[in-house]
ZAMARGU-4260 file (C-alpha; in steps of 0.2 Angstrom, whole numbers, plus 5000, padded with zeros to 4 digits):
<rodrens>
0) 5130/4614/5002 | 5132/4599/5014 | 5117/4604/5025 | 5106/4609/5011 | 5089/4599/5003
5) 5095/4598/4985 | 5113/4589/4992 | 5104/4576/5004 | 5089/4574/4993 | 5099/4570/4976
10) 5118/4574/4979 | 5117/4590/4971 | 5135/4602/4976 | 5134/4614/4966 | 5122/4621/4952
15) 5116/4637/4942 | 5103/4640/4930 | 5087/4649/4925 | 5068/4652/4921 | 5066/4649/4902
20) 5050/4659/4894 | 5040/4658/4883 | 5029/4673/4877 | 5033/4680/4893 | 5027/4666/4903
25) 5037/4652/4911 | 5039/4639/4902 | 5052/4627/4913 | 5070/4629/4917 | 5087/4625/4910
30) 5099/4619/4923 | 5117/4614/4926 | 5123/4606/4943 | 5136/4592/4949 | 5138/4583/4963
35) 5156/4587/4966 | 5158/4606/4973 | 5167/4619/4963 | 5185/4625/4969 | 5180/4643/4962
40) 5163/4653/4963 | 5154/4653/4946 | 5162/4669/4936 | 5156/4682/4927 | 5159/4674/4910
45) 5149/4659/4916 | 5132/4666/4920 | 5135/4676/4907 | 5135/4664/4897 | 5120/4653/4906
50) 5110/4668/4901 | 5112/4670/4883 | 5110/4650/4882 | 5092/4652/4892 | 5089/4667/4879
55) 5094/4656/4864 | 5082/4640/4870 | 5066/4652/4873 | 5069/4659/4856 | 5069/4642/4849
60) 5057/4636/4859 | 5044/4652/4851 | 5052/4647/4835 | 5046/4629/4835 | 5029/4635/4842
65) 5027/4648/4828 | 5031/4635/4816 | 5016/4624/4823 | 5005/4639/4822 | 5011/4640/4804
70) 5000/4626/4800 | 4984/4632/4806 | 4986/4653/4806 | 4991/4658/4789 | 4987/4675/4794
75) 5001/4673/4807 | 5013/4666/4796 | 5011/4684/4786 | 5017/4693/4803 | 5031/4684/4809
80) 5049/4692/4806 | 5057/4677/4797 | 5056/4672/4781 | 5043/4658/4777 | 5041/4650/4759
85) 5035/4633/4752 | 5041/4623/4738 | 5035/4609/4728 | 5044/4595/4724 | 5054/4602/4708
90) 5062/4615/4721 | 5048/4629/4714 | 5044/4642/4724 | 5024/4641/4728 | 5022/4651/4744
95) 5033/4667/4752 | 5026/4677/4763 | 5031/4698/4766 | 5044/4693/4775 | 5054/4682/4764
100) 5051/4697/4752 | 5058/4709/4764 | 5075/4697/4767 | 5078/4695/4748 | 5072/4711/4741
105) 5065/4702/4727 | 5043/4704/4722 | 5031/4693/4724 | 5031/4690/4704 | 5046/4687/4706
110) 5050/4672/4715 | 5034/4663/4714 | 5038/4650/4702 | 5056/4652/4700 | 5068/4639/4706
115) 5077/4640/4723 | 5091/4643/4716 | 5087/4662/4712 | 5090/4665/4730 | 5104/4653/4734
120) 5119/4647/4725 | 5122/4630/4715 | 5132/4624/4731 | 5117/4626/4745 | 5107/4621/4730
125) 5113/4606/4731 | 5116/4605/4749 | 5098/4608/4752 | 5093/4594/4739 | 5105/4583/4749
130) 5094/4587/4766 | 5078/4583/4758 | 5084/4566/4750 | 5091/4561/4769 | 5075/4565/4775
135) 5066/4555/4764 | 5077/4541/4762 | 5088/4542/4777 | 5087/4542/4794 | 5084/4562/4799
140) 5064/4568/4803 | 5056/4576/4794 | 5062/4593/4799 | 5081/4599/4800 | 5089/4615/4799
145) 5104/4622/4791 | 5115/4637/4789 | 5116/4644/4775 | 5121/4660/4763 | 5105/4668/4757
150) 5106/4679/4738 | 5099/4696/4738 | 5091/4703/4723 | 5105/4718/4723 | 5119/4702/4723
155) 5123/4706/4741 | 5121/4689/4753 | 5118/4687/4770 | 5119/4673/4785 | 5104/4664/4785
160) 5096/4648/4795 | 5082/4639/4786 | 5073/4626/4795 | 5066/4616/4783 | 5052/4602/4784
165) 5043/4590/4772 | 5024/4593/4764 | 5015/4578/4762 | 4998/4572/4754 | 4993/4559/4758
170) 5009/4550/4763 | 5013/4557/4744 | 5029/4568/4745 | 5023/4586/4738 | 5037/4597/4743
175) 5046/4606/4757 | 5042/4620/4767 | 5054/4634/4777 | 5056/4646/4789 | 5071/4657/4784
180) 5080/4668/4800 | 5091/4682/4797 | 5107/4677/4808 | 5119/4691/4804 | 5117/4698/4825
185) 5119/4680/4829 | 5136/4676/4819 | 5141/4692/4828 | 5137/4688/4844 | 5146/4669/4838
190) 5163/4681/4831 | 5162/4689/4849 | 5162/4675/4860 | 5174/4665/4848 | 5187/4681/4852
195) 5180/4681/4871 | 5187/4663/4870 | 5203/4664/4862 | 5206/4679/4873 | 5203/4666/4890
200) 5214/4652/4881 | 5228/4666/4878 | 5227/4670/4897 | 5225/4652/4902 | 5241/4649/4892
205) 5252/4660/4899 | 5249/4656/4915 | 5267/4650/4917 | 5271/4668/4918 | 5274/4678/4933
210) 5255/4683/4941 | 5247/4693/4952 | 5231/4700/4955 | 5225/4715/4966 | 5205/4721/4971
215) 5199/4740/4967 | 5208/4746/4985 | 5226/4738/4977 | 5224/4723/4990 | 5233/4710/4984
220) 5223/4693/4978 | 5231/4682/4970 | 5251/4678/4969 | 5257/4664/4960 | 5273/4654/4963
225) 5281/4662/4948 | 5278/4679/4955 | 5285/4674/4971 | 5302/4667/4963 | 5302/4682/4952
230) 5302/4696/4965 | 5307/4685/4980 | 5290/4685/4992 | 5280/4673/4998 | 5263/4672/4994
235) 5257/4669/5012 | 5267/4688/5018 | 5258/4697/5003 | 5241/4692/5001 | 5227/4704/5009
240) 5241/4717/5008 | 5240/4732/4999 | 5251/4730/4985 | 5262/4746/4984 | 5267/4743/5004
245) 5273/4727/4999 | 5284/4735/4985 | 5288/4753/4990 | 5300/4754/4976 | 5288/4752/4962
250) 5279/4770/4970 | 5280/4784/4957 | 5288/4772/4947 | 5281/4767/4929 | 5271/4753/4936
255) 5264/4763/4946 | 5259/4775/4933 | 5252/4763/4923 | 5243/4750/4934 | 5233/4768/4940
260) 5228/4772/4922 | 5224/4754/4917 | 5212/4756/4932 | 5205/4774/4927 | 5204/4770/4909
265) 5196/4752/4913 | 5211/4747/4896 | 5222/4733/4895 | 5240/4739/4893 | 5255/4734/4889
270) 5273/4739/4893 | 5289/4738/4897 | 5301/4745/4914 | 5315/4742/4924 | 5314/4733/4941
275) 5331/4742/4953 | 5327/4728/4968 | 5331/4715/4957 | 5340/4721/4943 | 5328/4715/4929
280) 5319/4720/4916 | 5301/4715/4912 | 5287/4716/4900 | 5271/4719/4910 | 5251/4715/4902
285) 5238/4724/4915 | 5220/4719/4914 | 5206/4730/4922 | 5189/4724/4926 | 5179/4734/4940
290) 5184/4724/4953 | 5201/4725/4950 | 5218/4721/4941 | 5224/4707/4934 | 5244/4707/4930
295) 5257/4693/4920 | 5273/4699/4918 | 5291/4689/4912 | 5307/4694/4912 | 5313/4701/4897
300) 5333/4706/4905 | 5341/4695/4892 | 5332/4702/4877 | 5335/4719/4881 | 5353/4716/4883
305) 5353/4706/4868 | 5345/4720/4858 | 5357/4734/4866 | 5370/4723/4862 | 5366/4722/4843
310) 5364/4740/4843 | 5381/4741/4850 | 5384/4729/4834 | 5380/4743/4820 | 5391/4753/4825
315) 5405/4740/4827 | 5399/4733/4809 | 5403/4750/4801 | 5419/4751/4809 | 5424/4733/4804
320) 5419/4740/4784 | 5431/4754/4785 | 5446/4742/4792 | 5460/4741/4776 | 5472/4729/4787
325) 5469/4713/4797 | 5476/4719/4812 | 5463/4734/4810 | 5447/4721/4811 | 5455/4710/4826
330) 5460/4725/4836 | 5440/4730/4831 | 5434/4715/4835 | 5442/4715/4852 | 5437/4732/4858
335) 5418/4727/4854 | 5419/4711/4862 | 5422/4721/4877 | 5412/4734/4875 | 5394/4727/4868
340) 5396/4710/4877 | 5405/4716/4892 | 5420/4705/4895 | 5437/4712/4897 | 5447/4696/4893
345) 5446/4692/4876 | 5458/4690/4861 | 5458/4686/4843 | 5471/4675/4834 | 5473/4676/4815
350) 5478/4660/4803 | 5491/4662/4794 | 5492/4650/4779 | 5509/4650/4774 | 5515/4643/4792
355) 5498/4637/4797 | 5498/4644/4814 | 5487/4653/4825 | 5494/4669/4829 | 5489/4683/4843
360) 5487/4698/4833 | 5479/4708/4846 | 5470/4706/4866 | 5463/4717/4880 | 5476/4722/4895
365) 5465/4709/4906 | 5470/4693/4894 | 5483/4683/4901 | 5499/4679/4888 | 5495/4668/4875
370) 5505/4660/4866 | 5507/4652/4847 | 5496/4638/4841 | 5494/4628/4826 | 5480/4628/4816
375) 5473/4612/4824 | 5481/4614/4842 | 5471/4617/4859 | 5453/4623/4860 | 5455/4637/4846
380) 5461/4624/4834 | 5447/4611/4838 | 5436/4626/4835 | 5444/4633/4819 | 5445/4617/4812
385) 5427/4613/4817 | 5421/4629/4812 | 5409/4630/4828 | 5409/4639/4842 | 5415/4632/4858
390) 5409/4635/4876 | 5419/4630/4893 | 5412/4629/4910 | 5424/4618/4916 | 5443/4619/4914
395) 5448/4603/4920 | 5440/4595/4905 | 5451/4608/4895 | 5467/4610/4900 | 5474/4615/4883
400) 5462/4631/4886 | 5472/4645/4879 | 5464/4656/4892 | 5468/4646/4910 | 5481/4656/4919
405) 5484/4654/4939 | 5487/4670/4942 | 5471/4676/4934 | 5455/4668/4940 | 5444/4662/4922
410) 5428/4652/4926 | 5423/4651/4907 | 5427/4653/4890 | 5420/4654/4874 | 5429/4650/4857
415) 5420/4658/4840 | 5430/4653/4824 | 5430/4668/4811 | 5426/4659/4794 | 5444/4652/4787
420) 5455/4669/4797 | 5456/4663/4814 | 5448/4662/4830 | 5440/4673/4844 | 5442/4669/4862
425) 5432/4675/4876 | 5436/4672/4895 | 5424/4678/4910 | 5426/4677/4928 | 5409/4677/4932
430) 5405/4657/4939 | 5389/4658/4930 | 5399/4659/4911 | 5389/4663/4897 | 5371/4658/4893
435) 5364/4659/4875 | 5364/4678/4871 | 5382/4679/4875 | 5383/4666/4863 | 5373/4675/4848
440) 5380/4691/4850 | 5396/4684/4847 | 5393/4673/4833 | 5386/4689/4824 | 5401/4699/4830
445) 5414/4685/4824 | 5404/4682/4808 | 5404/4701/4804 | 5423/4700/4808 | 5424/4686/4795
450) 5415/4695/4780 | 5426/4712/4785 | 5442/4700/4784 | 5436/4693/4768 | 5435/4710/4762
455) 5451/4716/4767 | 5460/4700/4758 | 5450/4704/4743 | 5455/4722/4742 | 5475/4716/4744
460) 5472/4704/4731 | 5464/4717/4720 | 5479/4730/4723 | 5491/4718/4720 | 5482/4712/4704
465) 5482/4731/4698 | 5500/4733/4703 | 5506/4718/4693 | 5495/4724/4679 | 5502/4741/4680
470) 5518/4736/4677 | 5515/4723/4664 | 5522/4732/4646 | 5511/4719/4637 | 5496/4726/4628
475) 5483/4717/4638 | 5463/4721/4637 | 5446/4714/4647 | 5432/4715/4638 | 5415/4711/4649
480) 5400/4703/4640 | 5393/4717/4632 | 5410/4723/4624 | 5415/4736/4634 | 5431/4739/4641
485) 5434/4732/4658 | 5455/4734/4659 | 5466/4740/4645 | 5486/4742/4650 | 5493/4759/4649
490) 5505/4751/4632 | 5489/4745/4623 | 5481/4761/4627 | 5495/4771/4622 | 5494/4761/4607
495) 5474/4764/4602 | 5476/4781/4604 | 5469/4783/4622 | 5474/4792/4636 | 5486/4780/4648
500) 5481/4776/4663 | 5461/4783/4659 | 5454/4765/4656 | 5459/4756/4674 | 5451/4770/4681
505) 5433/4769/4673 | 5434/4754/4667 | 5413/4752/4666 | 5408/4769/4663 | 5422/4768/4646
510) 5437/4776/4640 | 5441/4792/4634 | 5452/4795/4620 | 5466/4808/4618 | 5458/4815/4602
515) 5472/4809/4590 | 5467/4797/4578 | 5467/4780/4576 | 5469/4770/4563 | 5455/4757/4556
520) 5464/4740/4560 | 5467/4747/4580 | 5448/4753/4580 | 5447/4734/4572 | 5455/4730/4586
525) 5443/4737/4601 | 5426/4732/4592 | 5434/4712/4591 | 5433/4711/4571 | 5452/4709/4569
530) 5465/4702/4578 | 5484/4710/4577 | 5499/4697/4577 | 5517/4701/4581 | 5527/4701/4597
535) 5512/4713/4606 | 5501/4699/4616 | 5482/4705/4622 | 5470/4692/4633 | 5451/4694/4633
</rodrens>
């Protein structure tokens, strides 16, 4: 606009706006402009925008007129749409016209001379009264307006706008008089351009994704610089080009099936695919407009290998359940390590308390020879002892490492303790080590591990509880809080008439007897109201 009247004359670089009228006659014009030019054209949500702004002013505009004319026509005031009604100055209705009647279902009867509050509620009420006494008293004109929930007959409400002014008589304050608007279509249209806009401030926000953007003939755009670190094209080669030339592989692929039918459909969709040139996974959102198709899209590869990896998991967590000896849980442990994480040099040591040692119990062919360690020796101790997981990217920082070997090259490692049984390390050749997923799969693998080894110990201590108590010639019984057996020794059971062995086995659901009987004091005995004394012992 250098050249142009409006820039010399005032400056002006840019503008946009509109005729505003009234009644179908111009009435002036509402306008925007800046003296700085814009970087983009004006968009479609802008004049838009311009447009339902210019409609809003002309509708106030006639609003204000008709309410000037209210004063003089009273024969208008009975055919306008909204609502009118006067009041005096105990809050009375004195005037509604057809209108009002029509907005709040009730008769004529019926609201002349009734309070206001028979059509709104204590809280607008009170709201309104608050209004009036500003106007009055405070510093607002003598007209204001105000929102507000309007009370059908039928106890249904409904978004209303009253614009209220005072009535006076000679300067003597008589009541209040208002025009009452049905705005249910304009808290829509509010609802939709409040979504509109959190819609644009989503977009806005993610604009730290990978973008692109192509025109109806799949010419691209728009390229932004995380798209061109993503799939490894400049800008500057791809723009003006047609998009599936530049990326031949994406052809009968499932972005191309589903660009096409966001375009047809005119939908925004959602999904996710696999990218071969790079090797990466992504989730892709595609939005249509008639012009074209907007695309973000982020990489998503560590998530999916996450997510397969924890799959892997479930199965791994079932095996781990089933495992009856520790060596059973490490040699688990080890085989999933390899297989759900992918690394093939991994091992797991198990504590033992008595010697206080970390001991190899089990390690993949690719693991180096490790050997013994105490409990708080080397990286595996510090990580045992610590109960935290330790990750190496460089060894000369560690040289206690239990996984640096010359002959075999390690560029990381990772060390995941296994609650109070021992610790899991994990070596990788690959100079980029392990990045955070690595790390949570295998915290949830080692933690697993740790609950399937507490299991184990508690099942050992178990049978060798039942073994000693098998043997013990004592009569000895368990009673749990309700009074039901929970053990009885095959000498006590004898004893009380039941049958050996029977009570251990189902010690909640009962035990059953052998049919002979029993005397009194034994049956005494099992309900706890007499105690035998001699050389049998019994423990509750």
């Amino acid at each position: 606009m250098g050249d142009s009247v409006p820039y010399k004359a005032g400056g002006i670089a840019c503008y946009m706006g509109g005729a505003i009228h009234v009644d179908g006659e111009l009435y002036g014009t509402l306008c925007f402009a800046d003296d700085e030019p814009r970087d983009d054209p004006f968009s479609d949500a802008e004049q838009t925008f311009i447009e339902v702004l210019i409609q809003w002013v002309s509708r106030e505009v006639e609003r204000r007129q008709r309410e000037d004319e209210l004063e003089r026509y009273e024969d208008i005031i009975e055919a306008v749409d909204d609502g009118v009604y006067a009041l005096d100055d105990e809050g009375s209705f004195e005037f509604v016209n057809e209108a009002m009647l029509d907005l709040t279902g009730y008769s004529e009867e019926a609201l002349l001379g009734s309070h206001t509050s028979v059509v709104k509620t204590d809280e607008v009420v009170e709201r309104a009264e608050m209004v009036v006494r500003e106007m009055l008293f405070g510093n607002l004109d003598d007209e204001a307006t105000f929102d507000l929930a309007l009370q059908r007959a039928d106890g249904d409400s409904f978004p209303a706008e009253d614009h209220m002014t005072l009535l006076w008589d000679d300067e003597e304050f008589v009541g209040t008089a208002g025009v009452i608007r049905d705005i249910t279509e304009r808290k829509e249209r509010e609802r939709e351009l409040e979504l509109a806009r959190e819609r644009t401030e989503q977009i806005l926000r993610r604009v730290g994704d990978a973008f692109f953007a192509v025109d109806d003939s799949w010419e691209l755009t728009f390229f932004n610089s995380r798209a061109e670190e993503v799939l490894g094209k400049d800008a500057e080669t791809v723009l003006g080009e047609n998009l599936w030339e530049m990326f031949p592989d994406a052809v009968d692929s499932k972005f191309y099936r589903q660009y096409h039918d966001a375009m047809e459909t005119q939908e925004q969709t959602t999904f996710e695919a696999f990218y071969p040139p790079i090797d990466r996974w992504f989730q892709v959102t595609a939005y249509p407009s008639e012009n074209g198709l907007s695309v973000y899209f982020h990489d998503i590869t560590e998530q999916r290998r996450r997510d397969e990896a924890l799959s892997g998991l479930l199965d791994t967590t079932r095996a781990l359940m089933q495992a009856h000896r520790p060596e059973e849980v490490a040699e688990t442990v080890v085989s999933a390590a390899k297989r759900d994480l992918g690394f093939e040099m991994n091992l797991v040591r198990l504590y033992d308390e008595d010697r206080e040692t970390l001991d190899v119990v089990t390690a993949t062919d690719k693991s180096p020879y490790r050997p013994q360690y105490d409990a708080d020796e080397g990286i595996p101790g510090r990580a045992f002892q610590r109960g935290e997981t330790i990750r190496v990217d460089d060894f000369d920082e560690f040289a206690d490492s239990d996984l640096v070997d010359g002959e075999i090259p390690v560029a990381g490692a990772m060390y995941v303790p296994m609650g109070d049984h021992g610790v899991m390390s994990i070596g990788t050749d690959d100079p980029e080590g392990f990045d955070d997923t690595d790390a949570s799969v295998a915290e949830i693998l080692a933690s697993n591990a740790a609950a399937a080894l507490d299991r184990v110990a508690r099942e050992q201590d178990l049978l060798r509880y039942q073994t000693v108590v098998e043997n013990v010639r004592d009569m000895v019984y368990v009673l749990d809080t309700e009074g039901r057996f929970q053990l009885v020794t095959d000498p006590l059971a004898e004893w009380l008439g039941f049958e050996p062995g029977r009570c251990w086995a189902s010690a909640r659901a009962g035990c059953s007897t052998t049919g002979r009987s029993r005397p009194s004091s034994r049956r005494s005995v099992i309900s706890g109201r007499a105690t035998r004394t001699g050389s049998k012992s019994r423990r509750r």
